[in-house]
C-alpha positions, 0 to 999 in steps of 0.5 A: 500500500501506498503512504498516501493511500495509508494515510486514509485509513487514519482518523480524520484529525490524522490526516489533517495533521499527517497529509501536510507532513507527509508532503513537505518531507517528500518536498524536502528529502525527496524532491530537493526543491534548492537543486539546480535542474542539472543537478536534480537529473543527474541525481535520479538518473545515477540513484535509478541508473547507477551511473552519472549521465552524460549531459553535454554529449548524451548517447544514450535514449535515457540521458538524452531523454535527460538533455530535452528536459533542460534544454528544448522547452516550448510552450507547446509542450505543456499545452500537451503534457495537460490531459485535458488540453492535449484534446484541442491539439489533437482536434487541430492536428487529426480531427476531434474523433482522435480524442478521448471524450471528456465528460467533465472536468473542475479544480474542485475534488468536492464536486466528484458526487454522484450526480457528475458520474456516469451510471455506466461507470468511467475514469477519474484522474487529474490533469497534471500528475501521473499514477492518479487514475480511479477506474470506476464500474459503477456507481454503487459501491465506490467509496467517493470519499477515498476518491475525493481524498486522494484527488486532494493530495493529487492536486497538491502535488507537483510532478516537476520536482519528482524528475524535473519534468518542466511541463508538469510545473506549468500545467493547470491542476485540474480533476477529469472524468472520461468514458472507461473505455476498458469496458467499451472493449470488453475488459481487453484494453491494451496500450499502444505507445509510439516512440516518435522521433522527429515526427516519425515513429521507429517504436511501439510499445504494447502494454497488457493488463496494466492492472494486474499481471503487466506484460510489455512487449517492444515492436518496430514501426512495421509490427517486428517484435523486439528482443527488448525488456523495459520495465516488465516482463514479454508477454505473448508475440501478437499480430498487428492491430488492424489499424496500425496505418491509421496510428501511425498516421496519426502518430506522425501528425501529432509529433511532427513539430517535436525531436521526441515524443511518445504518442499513446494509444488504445483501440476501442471497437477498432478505431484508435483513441489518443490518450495522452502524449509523452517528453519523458517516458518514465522520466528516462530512468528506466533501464532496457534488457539489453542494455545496448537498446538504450543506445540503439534507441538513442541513435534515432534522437540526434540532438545539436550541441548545447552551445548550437541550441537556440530552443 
């Protein structure tokens, strides 16, 4: 369980004194807020990867994952890291049937009531952070209380100092609903993720049942299955989805003003959704099985020298 999640099932004039503390020691021991950026990734990247990464001449996916987040920042960037407005960018770019429907949205956790919630059941996060998804089946048992808690103490947190992840610290902090779409496809939902660079996508990655039994499976952009391991186990080699064209069509529109981003997909009754768009997979501290894939991947992200960039 989760300290935060613990944290709820103290009394209430617990959580009113240990909620606060709870965040200013992850701000002040985990986040060192006084670091300079350079310093902060440098720190994370060796405390994940055991090693100092190379800032000024990165060769690797991971440390130049690392070089965008100091050095290539746009305004475009947090449009798109925000879960909510990334769906006007995406209406722009490949037309509103791209986007996952948005329900409702509000800066208020008090207003996640019954009354807002769809009978058929739906999805309930926020705008800014990372790992706060309710994925509801219904109205009848769920325990909105809990829910509101947690969206509080999401609210409050800023995604930036965990990885300096920049976008993140410019985005409004907002709570979202949508459809679950796990339910409109039967409970087989996958996650289709495309690594994009310079508006073209070299790489996807398959996630199966990220709730429970996790597999990842790598492909190239012509569907040929990887020997590659990144976070979690292989799982089955699987035949293309028939709408792969249509995604990396897409994937190509919504990446093409950018040197890298991941474009992430589901597939709901045969057409592909967008349902967010990534700088910083995992904040680029995740290892690759091989080891050689991090290089092999950062051999498709050439960067200019950093006295070259004028952003």
């Amino acid at each position: 369980m989760k300290w935060r999640d613990r944290l709820l099932t103290l009394p209430v004039l617990g959580r009113w004194f240990l909620v606060p503390v709870y965040l200013a020691v992850r701000y002040l021991v985990v986040y060192r807020p006084w670091l300079s950026d350079e310093r902060a990734v440098s720190r994370v990247y060796k405390r994940r990867l055991g090693m100092v990464p190379d800032l000024q001449t990165p060769r690797r996916f991971n440390e130049k994952i690392q070089w965008l987040k100091l050095h290539d920042r746009t305004a475009l960037k947090v449009r798109c890291s925000d879960k909510i407005k990334v769906r006007g960018y995406i209406a722009e770019r490949v037309g509103p049937e791209y986007a996952v429907p948005l329900i409702y949205e509000t800066c208020d956790p008090g207003e996640i009531t019954y009354d807002v919630l769809p009978v058929e059941g739906c999805v309930v996060k926020t705008s800014h952070d990372q790992g706060t998804v309710f994925m509801l089946n219904g109205r009848e048992h769920e325990n909105l209380r809990v829910i509101r808690e947690l969206l509080r103490i999401a609210l409050k947190r800023n995604l930036y100092h965990q990885s300096r992840e920049w976008p993140y610290d410019r985005v409004d902090r907002k709570i979202l609903i949508e459809p679950n779409l796990c339910q409109e496809s039967s409970g087989t939902m996958k996650d289709y993720k495309f690594f994009c660079f310079n508006g073209d996508p070299r790489v996807i990655q398959v996630d199966h049942n990220r709730f429970s039994e996790h597999t990842r499976n790598i492909y190239s952009a012509s569907w040929n299955p990887l020997k590659v391991a990144y976070g979690y186990a292989c799982g089955a080699v699987e035949q293309a989805p028939p709408c792969l064209d249509e995604m990396l069509y897409v994937a190509r529109e919504l990446s093409r003003p950018f040197r890298f981003v991941r474009v992430d997909f589901y597939v709901v009754n045969g057409k592909p959704l967008v349902g967010e768009m990534t700088f910083f997979p995992t904040g680029g501290v995740k290892p690759f099985s091989p080891d050689s894939f991090d290089r092999e991947l950062g051999d498709m992200l050439p960067l200019p020298a950093v006295n070259e960039y004028e952003g």
